[in-house]
C-alpha positions in Angstrom: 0.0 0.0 0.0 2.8 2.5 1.0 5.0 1.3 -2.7 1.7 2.3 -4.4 1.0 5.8 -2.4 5.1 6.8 -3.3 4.4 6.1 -6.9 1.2 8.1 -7.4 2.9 10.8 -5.6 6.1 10.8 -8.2 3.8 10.8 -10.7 1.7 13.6 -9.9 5.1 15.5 -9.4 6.5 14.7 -13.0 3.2 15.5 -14.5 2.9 18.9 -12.8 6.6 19.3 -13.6 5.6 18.6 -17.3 2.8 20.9 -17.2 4.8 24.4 -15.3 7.9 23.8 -18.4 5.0 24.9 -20.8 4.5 27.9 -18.9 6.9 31.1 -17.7 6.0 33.7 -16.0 5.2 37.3 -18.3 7.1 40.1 -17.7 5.4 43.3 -16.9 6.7 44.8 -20.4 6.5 42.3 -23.6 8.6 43.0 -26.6 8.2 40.4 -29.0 11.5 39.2 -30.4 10.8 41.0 -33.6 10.2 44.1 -32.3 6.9 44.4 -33.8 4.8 44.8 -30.8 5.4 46.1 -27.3 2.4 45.6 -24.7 1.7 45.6 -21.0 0.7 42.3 -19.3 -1.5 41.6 -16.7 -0.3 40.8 -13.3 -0.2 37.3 -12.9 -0.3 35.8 -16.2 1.9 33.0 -17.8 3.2 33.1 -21.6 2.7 29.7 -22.9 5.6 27.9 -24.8 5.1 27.2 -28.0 6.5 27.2 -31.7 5.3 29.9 -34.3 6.4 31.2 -37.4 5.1 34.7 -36.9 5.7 36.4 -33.9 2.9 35.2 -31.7 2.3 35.6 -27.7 -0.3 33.5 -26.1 -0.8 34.1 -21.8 -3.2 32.8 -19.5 -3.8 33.3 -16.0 -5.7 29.4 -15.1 -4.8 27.5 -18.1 -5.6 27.8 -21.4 -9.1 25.6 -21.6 -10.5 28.1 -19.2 -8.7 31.3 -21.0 -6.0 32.8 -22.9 -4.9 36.0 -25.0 -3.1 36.1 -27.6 -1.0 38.8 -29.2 0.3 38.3 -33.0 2.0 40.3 -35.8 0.9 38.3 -39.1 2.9 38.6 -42.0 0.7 39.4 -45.4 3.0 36.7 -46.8 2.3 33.8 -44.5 -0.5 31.8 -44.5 -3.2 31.4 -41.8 -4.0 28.1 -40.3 -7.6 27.1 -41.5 -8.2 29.0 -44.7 -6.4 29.3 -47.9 -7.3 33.3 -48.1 -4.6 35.9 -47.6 -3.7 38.7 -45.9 -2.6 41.3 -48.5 -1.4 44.6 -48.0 -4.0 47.7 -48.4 -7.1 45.5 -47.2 -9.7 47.7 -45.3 -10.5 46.5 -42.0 -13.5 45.0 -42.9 -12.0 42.7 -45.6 -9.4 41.7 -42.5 -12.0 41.2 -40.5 -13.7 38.9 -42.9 -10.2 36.8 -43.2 -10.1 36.0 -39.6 -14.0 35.3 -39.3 -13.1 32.8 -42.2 -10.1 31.2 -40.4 -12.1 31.0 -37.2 -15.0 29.1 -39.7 -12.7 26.8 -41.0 -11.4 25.4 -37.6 -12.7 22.3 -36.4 -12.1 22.6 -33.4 -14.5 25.6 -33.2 -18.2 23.8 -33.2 -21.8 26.0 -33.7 -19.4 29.7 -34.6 -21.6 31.9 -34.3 -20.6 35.4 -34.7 -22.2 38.1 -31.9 -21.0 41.7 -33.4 -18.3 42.9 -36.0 -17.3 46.4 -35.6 -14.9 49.2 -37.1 -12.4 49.9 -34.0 -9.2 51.9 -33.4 -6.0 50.0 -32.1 -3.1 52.0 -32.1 -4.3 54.8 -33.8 -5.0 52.4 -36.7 -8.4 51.7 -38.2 -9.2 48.3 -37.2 -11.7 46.1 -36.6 -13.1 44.5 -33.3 -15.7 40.7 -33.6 -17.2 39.1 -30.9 -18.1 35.2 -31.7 -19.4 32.2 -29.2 -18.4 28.6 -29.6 -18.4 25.3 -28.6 -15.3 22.7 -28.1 -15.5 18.9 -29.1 -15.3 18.6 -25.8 -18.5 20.3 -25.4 -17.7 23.1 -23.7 -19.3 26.9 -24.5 -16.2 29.3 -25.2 -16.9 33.1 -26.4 -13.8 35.5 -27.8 -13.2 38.3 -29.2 -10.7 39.8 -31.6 -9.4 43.0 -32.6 -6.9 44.0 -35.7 -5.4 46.3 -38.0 -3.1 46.0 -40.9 0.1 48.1 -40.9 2.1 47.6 -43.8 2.6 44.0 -44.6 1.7 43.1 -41.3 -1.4 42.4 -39.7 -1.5 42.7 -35.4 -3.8 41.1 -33.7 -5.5 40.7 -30.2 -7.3 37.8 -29.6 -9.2 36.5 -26.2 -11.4 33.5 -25.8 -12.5 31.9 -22.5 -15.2 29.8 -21.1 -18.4 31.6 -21.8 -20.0 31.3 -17.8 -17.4 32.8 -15.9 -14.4 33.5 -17.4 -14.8 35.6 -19.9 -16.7 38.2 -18.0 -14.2 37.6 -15.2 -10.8 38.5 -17.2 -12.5 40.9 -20.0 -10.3 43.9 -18.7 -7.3 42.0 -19.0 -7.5 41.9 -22.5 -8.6 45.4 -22.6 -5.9 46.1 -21.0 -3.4 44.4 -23.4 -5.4 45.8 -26.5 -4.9 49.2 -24.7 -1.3 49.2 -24.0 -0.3 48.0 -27.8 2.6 50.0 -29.0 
C-alpha cells in the first residue's frame, strides 16, 4: 500500500513538472522578439511555450481551456492556419476582419461559430476592426472571444481572447482590454 502511495505521488510531481515547463512567468513589459509589438501584461499571467512562425504571444492566468490571449503580428506573406485566403497589403478593415471570421470558420475545433458583433475599431491609432463570436469545443464546452486587428504595412496585429463563456470571460474581459490598450 505504501510502494503504491510513493508512486502516485512521483507521478503527480513529473506531470505537474511537465505541465509548469510549458509555462513562464510574463514580464510586466513584452517586446516580441521581432520588435513588432510592445504591450503591458497583466499581473499574474503565464506566456505559454510554444513554436510559431510569426511572432505570436499567447498568456493565461488558469490554463488555457478556461482562457487565454493572444498577441500576434501576421505577415501578409504567411499563410493562416484554416483558410487558404490571404492577408494582403492595403485590405480595409472589414475585408481583414472577414479573413479571420473565415479562419475561425474553418477550424474544427470551433463547433456552432456563431458570430455576436463585427465592428470598425481603433487600435493604435490604426483603423481596425473588433468581432465578438461564441463557440463550442469537441469537448463540449461553450467558449466566447473576441478579436481586434489592424493591418500596418505588410503586417497584420492582432488581439485575440477567448474563454469559457460562464465565468471567465466576464471575469478576465479587462485583461484583455488592458493588453489591447497598452499596444505599442
Amino acid at each position: 500500500m505504501k510502494y503504491g502511495n510513493v508512486v502516485s505521488l512521483i507521478f503527480c510531481i513529473c506531470l505537474c513538472g511537465c505541465a509548469v515547463s510549458n509555462f513562464s512567468q510574463m514580464p510586466s513589459i513584452f517586446v516580441d522578439s521581432h520588435k513588432l509589438f510592445t504591450f503591458t501584461a497583466p499581473p499574474n499571467w503565464y506566456k505559454y511555450k510554444h513554436e510559431s512562425k510569426d511572432s505570436t504571444v499567447v498568456m493565461t492566468v488558469d490554463g488555457l481551456e478556461l482562457q487565454y490571449i493572444r498577441v500576434a503580428a501576421r505577415s501578409t506573406k504567411s499563410n493562416l492556419s484554416n483558410t487558404k485566403r490571404k492577408i494582403t497589403k492595403g485590405m480595409v478593415p472589414q475585408e481583414l476582419a472577414d479573413v479571420f471570421i473565415d479562419d475561425l470558420k474553418s477550424d474544427h475545433e470551433m463547433m456552432n461559430l456563431e458570430i455576436l458583433d463585427n465592428q470598425p475599431a481603433t487600435i493604435r491609432e490604426h483603423e481596425g476592426f473588433q468581432f465578438e463570436y461564441r463557440f463550442i469545443t469537441p469537448k463540449g464546452l461553450k467558449k466566447k472571444g473576441v478579436m481586434c486587428g489592424y493591418l500596418e504595412n505588410e503586417q497584420a496585429c492582432i488581439v485575440q481572447y477567448v474563454a469559457a463563456e460562464q465565468v471567465y470571460f466576464q471575469k478576465d474581459f479587462a485583461a484583455y482590454e488592458s493588453v489591447k490598450s497598452s499596444l505599442r
